[in-house]
C-alpha positions in Angstrom: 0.0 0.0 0.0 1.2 3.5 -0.9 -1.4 5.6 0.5 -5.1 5.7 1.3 -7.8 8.3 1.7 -11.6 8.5 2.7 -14.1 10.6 0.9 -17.9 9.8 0.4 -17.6 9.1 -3.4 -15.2 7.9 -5.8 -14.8 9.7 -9.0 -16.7 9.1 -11.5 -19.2 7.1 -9.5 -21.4 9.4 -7.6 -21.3 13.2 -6.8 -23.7 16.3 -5.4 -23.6 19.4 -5.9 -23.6 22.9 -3.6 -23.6 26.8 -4.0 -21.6 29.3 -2.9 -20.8 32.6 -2.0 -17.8 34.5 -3.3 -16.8 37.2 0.1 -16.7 40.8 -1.0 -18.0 40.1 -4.7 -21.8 41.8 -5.0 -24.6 39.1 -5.6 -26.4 41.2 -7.9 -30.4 39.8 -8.5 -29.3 35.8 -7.5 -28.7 34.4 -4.0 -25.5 32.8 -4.6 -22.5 33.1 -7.3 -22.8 30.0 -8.9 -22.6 26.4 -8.3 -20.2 23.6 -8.1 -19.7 19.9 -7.7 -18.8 19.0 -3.9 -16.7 16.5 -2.4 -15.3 15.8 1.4 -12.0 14.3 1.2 -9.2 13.3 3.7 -6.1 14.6 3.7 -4.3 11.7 1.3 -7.2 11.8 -1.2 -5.2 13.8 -3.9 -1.7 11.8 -3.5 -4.0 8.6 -3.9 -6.0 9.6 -7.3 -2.8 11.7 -7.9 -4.4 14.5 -9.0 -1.8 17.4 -9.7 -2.0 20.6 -7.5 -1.7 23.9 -9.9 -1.2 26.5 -7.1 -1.5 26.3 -3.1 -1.1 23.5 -1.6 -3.0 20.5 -0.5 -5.3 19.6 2.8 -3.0 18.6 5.6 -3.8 16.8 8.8 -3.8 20.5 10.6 -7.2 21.2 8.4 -9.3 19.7 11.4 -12.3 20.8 12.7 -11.0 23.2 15.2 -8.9 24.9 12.6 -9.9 27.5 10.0 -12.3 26.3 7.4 -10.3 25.7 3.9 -11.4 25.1 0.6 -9.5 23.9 -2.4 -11.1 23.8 -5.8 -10.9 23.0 -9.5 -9.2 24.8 -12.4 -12.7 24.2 -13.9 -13.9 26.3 -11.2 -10.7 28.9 -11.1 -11.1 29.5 -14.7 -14.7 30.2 -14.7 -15.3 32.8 -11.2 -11.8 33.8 -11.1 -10.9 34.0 -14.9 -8.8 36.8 -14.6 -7.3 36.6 -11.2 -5.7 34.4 -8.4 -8.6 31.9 -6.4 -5.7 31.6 -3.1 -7.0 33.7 -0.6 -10.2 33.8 -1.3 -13.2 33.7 1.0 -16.2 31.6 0.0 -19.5 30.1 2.3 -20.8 26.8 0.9 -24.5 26.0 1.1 -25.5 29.4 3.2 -29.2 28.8 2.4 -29.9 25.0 2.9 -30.5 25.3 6.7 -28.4 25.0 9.7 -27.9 21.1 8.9 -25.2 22.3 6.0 -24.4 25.8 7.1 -20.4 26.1 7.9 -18.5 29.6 8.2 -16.6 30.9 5.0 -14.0 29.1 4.3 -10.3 30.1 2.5 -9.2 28.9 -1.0 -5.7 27.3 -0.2 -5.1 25.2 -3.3 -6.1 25.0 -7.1 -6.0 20.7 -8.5 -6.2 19.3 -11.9 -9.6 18.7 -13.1 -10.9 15.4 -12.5 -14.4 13.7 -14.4 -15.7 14.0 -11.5 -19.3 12.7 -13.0 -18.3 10.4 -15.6 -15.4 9.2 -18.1 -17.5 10.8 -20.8 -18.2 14.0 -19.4 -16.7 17.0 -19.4 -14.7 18.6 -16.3 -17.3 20.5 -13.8 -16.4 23.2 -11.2 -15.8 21.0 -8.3 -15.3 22.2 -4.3 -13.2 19.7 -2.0 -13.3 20.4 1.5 -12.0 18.8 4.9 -13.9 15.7 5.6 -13.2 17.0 9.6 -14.2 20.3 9.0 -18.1 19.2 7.1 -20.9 20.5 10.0 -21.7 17.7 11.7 -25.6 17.7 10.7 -24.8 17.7 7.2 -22.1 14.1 7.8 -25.0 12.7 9.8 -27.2 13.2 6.6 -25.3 12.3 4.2 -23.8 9.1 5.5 -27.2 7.4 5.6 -27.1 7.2 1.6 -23.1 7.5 1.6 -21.6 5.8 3.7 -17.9 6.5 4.1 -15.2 4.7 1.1 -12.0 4.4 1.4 -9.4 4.1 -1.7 -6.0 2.6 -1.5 -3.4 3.1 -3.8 -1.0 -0.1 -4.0 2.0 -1.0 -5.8 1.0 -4.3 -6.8 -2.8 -6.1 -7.6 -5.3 -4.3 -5.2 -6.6 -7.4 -4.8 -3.6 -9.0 -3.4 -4.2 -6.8 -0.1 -8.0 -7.1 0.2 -7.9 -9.9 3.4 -5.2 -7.3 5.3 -7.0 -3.9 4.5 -10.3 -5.4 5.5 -9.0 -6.6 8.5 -7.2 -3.6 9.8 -10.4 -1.2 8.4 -12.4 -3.5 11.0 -10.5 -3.2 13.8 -10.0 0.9 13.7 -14.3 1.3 13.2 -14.7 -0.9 16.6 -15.5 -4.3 14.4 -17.7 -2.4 11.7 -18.1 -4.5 8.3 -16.0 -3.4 5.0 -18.2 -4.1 2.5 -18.9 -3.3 -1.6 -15.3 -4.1 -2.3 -14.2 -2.5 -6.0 -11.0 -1.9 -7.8 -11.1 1.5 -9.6 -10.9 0.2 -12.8 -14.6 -1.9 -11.8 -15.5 1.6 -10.9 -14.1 3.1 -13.9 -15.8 0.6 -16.0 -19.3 0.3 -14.5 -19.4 4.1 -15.2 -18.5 3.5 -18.9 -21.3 0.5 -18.9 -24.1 2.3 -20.9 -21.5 4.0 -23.1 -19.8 0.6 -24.4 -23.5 -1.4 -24.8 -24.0 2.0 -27.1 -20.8 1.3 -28.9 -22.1 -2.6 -29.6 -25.2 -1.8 -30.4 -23.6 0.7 -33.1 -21.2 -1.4 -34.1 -23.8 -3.8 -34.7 -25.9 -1.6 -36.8 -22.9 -0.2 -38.5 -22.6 -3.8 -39.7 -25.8 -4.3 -40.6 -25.9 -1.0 -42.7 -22.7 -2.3 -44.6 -23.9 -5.7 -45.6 -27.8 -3.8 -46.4 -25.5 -1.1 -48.4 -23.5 -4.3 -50.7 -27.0 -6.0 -50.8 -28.6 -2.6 -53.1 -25.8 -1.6 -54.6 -25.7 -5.5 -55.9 -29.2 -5.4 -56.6 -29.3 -2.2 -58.1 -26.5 -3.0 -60.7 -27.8 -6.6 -61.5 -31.4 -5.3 -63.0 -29.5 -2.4 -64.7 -27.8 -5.0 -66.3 -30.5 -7.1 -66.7 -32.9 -4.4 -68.5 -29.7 -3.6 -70.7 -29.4 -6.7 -72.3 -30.2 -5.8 -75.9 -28.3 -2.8 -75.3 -25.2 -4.6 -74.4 -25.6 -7.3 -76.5 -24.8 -4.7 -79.5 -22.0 -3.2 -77.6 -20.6 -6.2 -78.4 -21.7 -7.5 -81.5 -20.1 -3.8 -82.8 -16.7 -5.0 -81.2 -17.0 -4.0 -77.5 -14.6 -6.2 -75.8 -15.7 -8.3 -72.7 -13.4 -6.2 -70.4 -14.5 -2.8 -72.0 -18.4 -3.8 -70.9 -17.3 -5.1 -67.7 -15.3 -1.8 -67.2 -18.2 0.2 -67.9 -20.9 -1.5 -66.1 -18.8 -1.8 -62.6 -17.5 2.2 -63.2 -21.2 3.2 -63.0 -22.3 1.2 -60.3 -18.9 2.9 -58.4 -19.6 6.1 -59.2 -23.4 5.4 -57.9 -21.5 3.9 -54.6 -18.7 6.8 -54.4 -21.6 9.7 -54.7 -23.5 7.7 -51.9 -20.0 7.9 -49.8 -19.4 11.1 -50.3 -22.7 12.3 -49.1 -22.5 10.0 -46.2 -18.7 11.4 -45.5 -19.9 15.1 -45.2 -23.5 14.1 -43.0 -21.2 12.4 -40.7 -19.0 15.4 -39.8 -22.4 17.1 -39.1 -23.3 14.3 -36.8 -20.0 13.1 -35.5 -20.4 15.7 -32.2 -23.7 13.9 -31.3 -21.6 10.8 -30.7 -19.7 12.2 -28.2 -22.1 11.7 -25.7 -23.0 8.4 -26.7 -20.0 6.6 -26.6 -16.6 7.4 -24.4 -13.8 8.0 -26.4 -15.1 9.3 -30.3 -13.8 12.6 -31.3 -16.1 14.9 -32.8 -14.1 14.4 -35.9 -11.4 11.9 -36.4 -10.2 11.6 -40.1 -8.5 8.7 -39.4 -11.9 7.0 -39.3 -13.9 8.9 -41.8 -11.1 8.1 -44.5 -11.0 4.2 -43.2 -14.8 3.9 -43.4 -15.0 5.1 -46.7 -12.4 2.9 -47.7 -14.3 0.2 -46.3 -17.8 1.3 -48.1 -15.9 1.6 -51.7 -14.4 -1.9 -51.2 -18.1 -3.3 -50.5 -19.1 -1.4 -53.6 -16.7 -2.7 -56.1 -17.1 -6.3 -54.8 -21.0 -5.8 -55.1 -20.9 -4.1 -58.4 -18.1 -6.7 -60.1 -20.2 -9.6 -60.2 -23.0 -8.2 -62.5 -20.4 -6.1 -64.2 -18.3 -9.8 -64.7 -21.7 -11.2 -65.9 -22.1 -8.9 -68.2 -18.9 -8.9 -69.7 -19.8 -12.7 -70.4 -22.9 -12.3 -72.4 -23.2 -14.0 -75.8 -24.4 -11.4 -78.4 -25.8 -14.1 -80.6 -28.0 -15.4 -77.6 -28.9 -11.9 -76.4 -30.3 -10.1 -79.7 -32.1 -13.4 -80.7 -34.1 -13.6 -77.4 -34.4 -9.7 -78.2 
């Protein structure tokens, strides 16, 4: 083990939210300043997810309950109330207005972290508040840890799981014998978060497939009764001397420029559409040109293999047979 922390929540698996109050910054026509994700953390919570600190410093066992309330927040949060100045220093009251349950006294911005997806793997970076698990009001712990009870995270060298028996058992005895329970490495955690996001990517994949062989199906079809209703026509093609390869040329050229028009189209409505996908599935870039060119690829080579074999047929007719049956 190379360090541990409590908080209420892990990243990316649950999270509420607060308001605040900005000291010496006019309110204007609203109650509050704005509003931000919130999270109680120990002191060892930001060496364990390794989150980076950008200015201040971090909580430190000092930051108890006794001590002056501290705050330290996002650069999410930095960059959007403080976009043009410095955060340290700063005086802000979380949750005046929710009742004496959450009130707490103003508390000082000592530190500015990295941003963390705090509400998903697929989401975008929120303003986000961490504060001294010691220094939360006690009516507002007594709350919350009826529908969050208290997690822990370890940060180990080797398996996680290789320490679960010893962690459990010294997590029992400091609670007085209390039960560890809803063990989860954070890549279970990271994963159960990304759950609906990869059944999205399946079940696109899975159409995707199903558009492509639908797509070699037509463009089949649609070549073989062109060629079928220009029998007569091709039959003098090449009774006049048309070779074999020159009618096979021509018949697969039109069904690719059919397929290449269709690809184009489908090329520029996809960069229309590609930001959409974003938050369906973790991980696609609003445009990636790696993929739009592969794709493409992929949808000419279907055409050419669905328009050669009534192009090949074609290129095998007898004119004798064809302009006698004609």
């Amino acid at each position: 083990m190379t360090a541990a922390a409590s908080s209420w929540m892990l990243p990316v698996d649950s999270a509420f939210s607060s308001s605040f109050i900005i000291a010496g910054r006019p309110l204007g026509s609203g109650l509050v300043h704005g509003g931000a994700l919130m999270r109680p953390v120990s002191s060892g919570y930001f060496p364990v997810f390794r989150v980076p600190l950008r200015r201040g410093r971090f909580f430190t066992e000092r930051d108890t309950a006794s001590a002056a309330g501290v705050a330290v927040i996002s650069e999410a949060m930095a960059k959007r109330y403080w976009a043009n100045g410095n955060p340290i220093g700063q005086r802000i009251t979380i949750d005046r207005y929710l009742g004496p349950d959450f009130a707490a006294p103003p508390r000082e911005i000592v530190g500015v972290v990295g941003d963390v997806r705090d509400l998903g793997i697929n989401q975008e970076p929120l303003p986000l508040i961490y504060v001294p698990q010691a220094q939360v009001p006690n009516g507002m712990t007594s709350i919350d840890t009826r529908v969050l009870p208290i997690t822990w995270a370890v940060r180990t060298a080797a398996d996680s799981y290789t320490f679960r028996s010893s962690i459990q058992r010294e997590l029992k005895a400091a609670s007085g014998g209390l039960a560890v329970a809803h063990i989860r490495s954070m890549d279970e955690v990271v994963k159960q978060s990304t759950a609906r996001s990869d059944f999205n990517a399946v079940l696109l994949t899975s159409f995707a497939g199903a558009a492509l062989l639908l797509a070699a199906i037509g463009i089949y079809g649609l070549i073989s009764y062109s060629v079928q209703h220009r029998m007569h026509e091709l039959g003098i093609r090449l009774a006049l001397g048309a070779t074999p390869r020159q009618v096979r040329n021509m018949v697969l050229s039109q069904g690719v420029r059919l397929a290449g028009a269709g690809v184009l189209l489908g090329a520029i409505a996809s960069l229309g559409l590609a930001r959409y996908m974003t938050t369906m599935v973790y991980g696609v870039k609003p445009v990636d040109p790696a993929v739009i060119v592969l794709s493409c690829l992929a949808l000419g080579f279907v055409a050419v293999l669905a328009a050669y074999v009534p192009a090949n047929r074609a290129a095998k007719l007898d004119p004798v047979e064809v302009l006698k049956s004609e």
